[in-house]
Backbone as a chain_set.jsonl record, in Angstrom:
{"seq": "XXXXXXXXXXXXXXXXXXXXXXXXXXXXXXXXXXXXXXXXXXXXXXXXXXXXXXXXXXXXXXXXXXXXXXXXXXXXXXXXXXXXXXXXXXXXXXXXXXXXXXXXXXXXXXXXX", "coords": {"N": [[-20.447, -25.875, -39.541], [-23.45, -23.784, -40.045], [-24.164, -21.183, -38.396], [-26.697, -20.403, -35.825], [-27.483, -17.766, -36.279], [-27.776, -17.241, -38.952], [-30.722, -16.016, -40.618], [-33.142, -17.772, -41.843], [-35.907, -17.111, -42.424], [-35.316, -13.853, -43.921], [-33.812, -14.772, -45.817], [-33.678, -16.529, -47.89], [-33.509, -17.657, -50.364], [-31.106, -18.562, -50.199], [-27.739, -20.187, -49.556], [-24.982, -19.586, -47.103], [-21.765, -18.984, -47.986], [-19.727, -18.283, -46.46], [-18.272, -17.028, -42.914], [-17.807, -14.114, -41.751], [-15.286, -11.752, -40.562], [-15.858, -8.528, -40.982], [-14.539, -5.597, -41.752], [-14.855, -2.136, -42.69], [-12.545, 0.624, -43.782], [-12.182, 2.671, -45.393], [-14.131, 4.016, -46.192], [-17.249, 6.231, -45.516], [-19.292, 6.282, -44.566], [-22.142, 3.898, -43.544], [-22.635, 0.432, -44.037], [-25.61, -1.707, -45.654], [-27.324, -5.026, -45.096], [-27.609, -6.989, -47.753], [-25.252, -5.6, -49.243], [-23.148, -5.636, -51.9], [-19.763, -5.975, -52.386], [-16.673, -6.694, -54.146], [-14.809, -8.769, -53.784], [-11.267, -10.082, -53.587], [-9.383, -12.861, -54.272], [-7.82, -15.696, -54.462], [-5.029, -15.007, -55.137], [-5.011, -12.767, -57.216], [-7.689, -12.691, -58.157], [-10.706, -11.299, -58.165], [-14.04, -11.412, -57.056], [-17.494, -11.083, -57.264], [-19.315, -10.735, -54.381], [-22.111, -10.997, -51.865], [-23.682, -9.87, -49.203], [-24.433, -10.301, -45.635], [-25.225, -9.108, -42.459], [-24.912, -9.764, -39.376], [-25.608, -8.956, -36.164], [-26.837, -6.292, -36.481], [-27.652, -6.216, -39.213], [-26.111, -4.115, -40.426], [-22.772, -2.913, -41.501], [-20.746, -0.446, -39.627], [-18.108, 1.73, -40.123], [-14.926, 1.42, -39.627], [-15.695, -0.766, -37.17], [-15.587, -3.483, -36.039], [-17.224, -6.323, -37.711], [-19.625, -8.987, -37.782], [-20.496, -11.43, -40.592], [-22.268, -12.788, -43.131], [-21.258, -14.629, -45.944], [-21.967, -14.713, -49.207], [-20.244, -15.83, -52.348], [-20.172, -14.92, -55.658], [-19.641, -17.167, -58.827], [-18.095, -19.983, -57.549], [-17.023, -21.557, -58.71], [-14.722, -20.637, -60.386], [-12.989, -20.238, -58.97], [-11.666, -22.404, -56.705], [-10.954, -24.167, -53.664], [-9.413, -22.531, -52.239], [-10.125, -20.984, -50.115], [-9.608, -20.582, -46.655], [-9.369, -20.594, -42.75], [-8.984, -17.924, -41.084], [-7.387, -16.74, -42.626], [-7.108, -13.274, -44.626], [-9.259, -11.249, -46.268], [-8.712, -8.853, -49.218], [-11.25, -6.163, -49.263], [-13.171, -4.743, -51.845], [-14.42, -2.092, -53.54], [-13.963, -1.082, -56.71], [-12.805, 1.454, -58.087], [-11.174, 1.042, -55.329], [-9.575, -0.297, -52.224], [-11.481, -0.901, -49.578], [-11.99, -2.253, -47.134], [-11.218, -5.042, -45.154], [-11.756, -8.448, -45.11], [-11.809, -11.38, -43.083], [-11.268, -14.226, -42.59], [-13.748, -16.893, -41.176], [-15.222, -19.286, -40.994], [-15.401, -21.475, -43.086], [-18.116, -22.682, -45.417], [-18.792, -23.711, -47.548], [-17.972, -26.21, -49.329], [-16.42, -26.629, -51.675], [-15.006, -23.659, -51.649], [-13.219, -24.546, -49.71], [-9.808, -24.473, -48.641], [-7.517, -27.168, -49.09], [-6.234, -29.183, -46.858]], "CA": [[-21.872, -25.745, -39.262], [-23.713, -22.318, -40.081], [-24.823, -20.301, -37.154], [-27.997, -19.883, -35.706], [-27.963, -16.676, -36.145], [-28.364, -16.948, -40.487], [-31.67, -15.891, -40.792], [-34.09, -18.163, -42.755], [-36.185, -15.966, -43.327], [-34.809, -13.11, -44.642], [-32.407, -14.952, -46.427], [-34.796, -18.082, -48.102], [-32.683, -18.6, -51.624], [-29.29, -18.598, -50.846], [-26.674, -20.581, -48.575], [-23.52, -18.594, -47.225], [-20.275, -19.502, -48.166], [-18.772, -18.139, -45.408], [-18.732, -16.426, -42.174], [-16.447, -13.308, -42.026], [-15.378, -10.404, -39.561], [-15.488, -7.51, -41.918], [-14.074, -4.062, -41.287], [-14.138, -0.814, -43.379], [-11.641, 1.334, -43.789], [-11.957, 3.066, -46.978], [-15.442, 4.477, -46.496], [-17.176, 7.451, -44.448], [-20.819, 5.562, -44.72], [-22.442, 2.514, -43.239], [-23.317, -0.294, -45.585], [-26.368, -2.598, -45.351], [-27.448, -6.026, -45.852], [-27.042, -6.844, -49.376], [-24.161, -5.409, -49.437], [-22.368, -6.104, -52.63], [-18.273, -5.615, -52.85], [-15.674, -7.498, -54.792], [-13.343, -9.876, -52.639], [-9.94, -10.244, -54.044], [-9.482, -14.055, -53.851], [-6.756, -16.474, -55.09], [-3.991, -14.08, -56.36], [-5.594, -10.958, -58.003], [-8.798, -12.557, -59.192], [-11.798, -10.034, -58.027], [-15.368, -12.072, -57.399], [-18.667, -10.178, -56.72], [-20.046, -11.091, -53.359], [-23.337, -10.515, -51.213], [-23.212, -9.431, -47.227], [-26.002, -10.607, -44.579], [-24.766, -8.758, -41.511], [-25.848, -10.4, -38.273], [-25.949, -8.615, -35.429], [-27.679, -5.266, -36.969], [-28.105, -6.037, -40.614], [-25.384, -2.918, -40.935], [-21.909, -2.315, -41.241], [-20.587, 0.736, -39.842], [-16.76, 2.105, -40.517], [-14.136, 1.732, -38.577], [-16.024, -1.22, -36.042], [-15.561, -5.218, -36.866], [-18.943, -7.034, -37.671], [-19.428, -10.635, -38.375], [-21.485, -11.398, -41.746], [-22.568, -14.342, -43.538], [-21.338, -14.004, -47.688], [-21.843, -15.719, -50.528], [-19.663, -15.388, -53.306], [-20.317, -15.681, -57.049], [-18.828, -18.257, -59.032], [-16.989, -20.082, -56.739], [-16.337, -22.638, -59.187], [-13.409, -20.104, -60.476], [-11.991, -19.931, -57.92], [-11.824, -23.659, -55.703], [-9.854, -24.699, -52.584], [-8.677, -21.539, -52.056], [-10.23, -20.064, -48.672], [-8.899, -21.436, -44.847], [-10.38, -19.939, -41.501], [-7.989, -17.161, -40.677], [-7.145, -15.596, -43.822], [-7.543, -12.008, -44.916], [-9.321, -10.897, -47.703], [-9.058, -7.388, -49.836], [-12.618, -6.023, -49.814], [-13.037, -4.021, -52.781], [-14.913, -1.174, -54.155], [-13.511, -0.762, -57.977], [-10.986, 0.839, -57.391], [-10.579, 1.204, -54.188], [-10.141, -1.133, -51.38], [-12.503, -0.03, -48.304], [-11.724, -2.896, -45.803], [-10.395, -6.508, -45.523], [-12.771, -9.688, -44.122], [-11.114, -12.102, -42.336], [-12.299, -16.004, -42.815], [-14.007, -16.994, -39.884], [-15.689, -20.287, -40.786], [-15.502, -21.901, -44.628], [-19.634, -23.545, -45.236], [-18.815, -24.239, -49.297], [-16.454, -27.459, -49.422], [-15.505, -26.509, -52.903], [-13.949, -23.503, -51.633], [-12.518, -24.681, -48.765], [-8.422, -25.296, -48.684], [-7.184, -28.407, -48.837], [-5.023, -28.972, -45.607]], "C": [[-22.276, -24.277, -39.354], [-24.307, -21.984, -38.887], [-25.691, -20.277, -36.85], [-28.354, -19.125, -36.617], [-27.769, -16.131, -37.804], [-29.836, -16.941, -40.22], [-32.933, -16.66, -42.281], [-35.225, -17.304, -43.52], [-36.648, -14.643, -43.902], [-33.66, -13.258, -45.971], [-33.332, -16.199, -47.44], [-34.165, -18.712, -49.327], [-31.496, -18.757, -51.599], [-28.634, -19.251, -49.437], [-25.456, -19.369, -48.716], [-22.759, -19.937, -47.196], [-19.075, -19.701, -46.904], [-18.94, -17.608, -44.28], [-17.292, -15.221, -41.864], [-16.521, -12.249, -41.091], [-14.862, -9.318, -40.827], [-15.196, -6.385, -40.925], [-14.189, -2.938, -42.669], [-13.285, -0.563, -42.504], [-11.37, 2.74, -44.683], [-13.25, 3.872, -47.05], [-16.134, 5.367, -45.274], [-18.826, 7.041, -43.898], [-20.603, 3.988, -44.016], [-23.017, 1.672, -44.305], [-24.795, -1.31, -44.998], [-26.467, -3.754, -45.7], [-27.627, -6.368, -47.162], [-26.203, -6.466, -50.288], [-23.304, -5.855, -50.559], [-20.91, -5.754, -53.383], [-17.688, -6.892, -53.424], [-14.931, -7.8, -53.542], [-12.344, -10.303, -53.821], [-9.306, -11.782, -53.516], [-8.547, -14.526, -54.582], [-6.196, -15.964, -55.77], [-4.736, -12.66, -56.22], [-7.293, -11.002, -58.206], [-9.832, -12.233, -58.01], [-13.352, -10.94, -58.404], [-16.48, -11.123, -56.686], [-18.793, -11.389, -54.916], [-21.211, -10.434, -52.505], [-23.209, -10.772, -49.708], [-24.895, -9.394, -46.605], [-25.415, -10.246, -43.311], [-25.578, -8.883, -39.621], [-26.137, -9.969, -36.884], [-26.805, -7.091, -35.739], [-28.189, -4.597, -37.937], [-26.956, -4.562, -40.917], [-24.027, -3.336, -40.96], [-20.925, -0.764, -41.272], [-18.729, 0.845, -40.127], [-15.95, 1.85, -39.542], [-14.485, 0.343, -37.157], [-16.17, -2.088, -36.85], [-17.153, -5.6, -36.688], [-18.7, -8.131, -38.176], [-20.301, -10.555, -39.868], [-21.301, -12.579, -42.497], [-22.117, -13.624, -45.293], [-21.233, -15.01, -48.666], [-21.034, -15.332, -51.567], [-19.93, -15.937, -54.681], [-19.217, -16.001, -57.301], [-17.897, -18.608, -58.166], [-15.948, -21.233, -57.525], [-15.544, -22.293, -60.248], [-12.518, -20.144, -59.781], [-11.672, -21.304, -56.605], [-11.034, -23.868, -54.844], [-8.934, -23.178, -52.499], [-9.26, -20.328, -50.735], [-9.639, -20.789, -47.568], [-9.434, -20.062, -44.11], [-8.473, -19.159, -41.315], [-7.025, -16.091, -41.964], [-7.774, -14.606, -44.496], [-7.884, -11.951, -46.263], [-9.036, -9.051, -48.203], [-10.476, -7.296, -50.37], [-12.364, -4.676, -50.733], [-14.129, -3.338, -53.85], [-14.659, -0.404, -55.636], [-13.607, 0.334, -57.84], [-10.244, 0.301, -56.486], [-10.856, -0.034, -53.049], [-10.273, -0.655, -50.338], [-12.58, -0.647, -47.445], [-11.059, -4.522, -46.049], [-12.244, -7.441, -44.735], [-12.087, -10.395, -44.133], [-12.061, -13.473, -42.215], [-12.513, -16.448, -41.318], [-14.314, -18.716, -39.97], [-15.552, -20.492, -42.391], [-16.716, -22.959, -44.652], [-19.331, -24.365, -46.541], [-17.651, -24.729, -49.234], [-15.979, -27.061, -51.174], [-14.416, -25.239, -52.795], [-13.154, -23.096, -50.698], [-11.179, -25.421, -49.064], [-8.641, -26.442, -48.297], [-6.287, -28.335, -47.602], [-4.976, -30.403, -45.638]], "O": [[-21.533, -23.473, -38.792], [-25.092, -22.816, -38.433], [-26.283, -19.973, -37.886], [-29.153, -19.349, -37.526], [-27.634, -14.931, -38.046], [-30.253, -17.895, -39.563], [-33.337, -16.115, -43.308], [-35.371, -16.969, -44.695], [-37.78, -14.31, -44.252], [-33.03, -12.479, -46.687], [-33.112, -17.055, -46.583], [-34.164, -19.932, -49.497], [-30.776, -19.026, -52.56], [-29.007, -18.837, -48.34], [-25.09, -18.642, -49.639], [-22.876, -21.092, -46.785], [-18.207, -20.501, -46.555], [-20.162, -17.483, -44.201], [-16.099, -15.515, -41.796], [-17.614, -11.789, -40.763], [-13.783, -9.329, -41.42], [-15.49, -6.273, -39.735], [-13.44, -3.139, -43.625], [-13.05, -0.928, -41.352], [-10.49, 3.59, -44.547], [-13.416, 4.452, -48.122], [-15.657, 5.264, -44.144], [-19.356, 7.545, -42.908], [-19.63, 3.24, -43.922], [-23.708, 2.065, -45.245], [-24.842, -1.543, -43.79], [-25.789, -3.999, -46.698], [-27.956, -5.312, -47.703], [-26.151, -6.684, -51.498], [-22.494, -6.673, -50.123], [-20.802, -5.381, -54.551], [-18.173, -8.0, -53.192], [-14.6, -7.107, -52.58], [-12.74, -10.818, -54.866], [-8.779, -11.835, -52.405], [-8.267, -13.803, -55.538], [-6.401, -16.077, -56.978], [-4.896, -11.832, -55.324], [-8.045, -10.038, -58.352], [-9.771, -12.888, -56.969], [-13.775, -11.138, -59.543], [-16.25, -10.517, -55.64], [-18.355, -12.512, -54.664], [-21.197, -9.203, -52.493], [-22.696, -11.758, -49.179], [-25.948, -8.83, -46.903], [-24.926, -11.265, -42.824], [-26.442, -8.245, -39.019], [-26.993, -10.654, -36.324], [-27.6, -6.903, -34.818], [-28.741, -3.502, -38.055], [-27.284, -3.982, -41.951], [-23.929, -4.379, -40.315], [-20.515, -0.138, -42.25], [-18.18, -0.236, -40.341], [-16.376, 2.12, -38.419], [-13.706, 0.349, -36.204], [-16.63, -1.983, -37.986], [-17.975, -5.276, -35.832], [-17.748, -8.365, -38.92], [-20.746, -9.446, -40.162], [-20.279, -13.265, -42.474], [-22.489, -12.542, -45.747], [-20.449, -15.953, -48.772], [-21.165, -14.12, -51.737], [-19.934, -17.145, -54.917], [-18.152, -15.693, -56.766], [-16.954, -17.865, -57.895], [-14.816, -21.64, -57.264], [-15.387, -23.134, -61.133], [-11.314, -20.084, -60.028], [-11.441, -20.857, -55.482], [-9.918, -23.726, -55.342], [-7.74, -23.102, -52.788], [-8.87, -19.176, -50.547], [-9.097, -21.84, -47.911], [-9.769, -18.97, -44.569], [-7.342, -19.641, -41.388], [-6.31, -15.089, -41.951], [-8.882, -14.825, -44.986], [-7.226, -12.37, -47.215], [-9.222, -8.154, -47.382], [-10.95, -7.881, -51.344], [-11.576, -3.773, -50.449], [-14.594, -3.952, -54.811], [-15.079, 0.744, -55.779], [-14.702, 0.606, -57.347], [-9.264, -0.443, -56.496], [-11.931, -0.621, -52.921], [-9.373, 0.059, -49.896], [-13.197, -0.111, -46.525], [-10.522, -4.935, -47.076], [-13.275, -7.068, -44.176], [-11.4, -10.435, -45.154], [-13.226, -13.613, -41.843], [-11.653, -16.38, -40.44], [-13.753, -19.446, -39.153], [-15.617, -19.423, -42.999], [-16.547, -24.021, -44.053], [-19.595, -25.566, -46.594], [-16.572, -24.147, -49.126], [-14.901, -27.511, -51.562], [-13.333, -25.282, -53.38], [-12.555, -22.029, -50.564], [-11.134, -26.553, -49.547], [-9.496, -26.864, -47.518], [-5.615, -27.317, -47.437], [-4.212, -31.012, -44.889]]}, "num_chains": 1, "name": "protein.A"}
């Protein structure tokens, strides 16, 4: 079930995928909503994604935040998230924090268990 606390509207064309505790690591700046880094997903393969950050629309460095994300194409990548697994967030090159699966919303790419 998605959260309250997705914002209709600010948010009005898009469902999240997921719900994630992000962290930098990698970065000396705060990021904002809209946020768009690569997630390192099934293996190696590298999908854009978009960040709706819910308690202050920010994330700052160094301090966990929850955030709602959608990821393009997911239908590369299928059955391949579960609640509790780390991702590599990624800044081409560099990776600048992990997100951590909190909740999986998109049954296509939610593990099979």
């Amino acid at each position: 079930m998605i959260s309250d606390k997705f914002n209709r509207d600010e948010n009005p064309n898009w469902e999240p995928d997921a719900l994630v505790e992000f962290i930098f690591f990698g970065r000396s700046s705060a990021v904002k909503n809209g946020y768009r880094p690569t997630y390192r997903v099934n293996g190696d393969y590298l999908t854009s994604t978009f960040h709706w950050f819910i308690d202050n629309g920010k994330a700052e460095p160094n301090i966990p935040t929850q955030a709602f994300v959608k990821f393009i194409t997911p239908e590369a990548y299928p059955n391949c998230l579960k609640e509790g697994m780390i991702l590599d967030v990624i800044e081409v090159p560099n990776k600048v924090g992990e997100a951590k699966i909190i909740e999986v919303y998109n049954k296509q790419l939610k593990a099979c268990t």
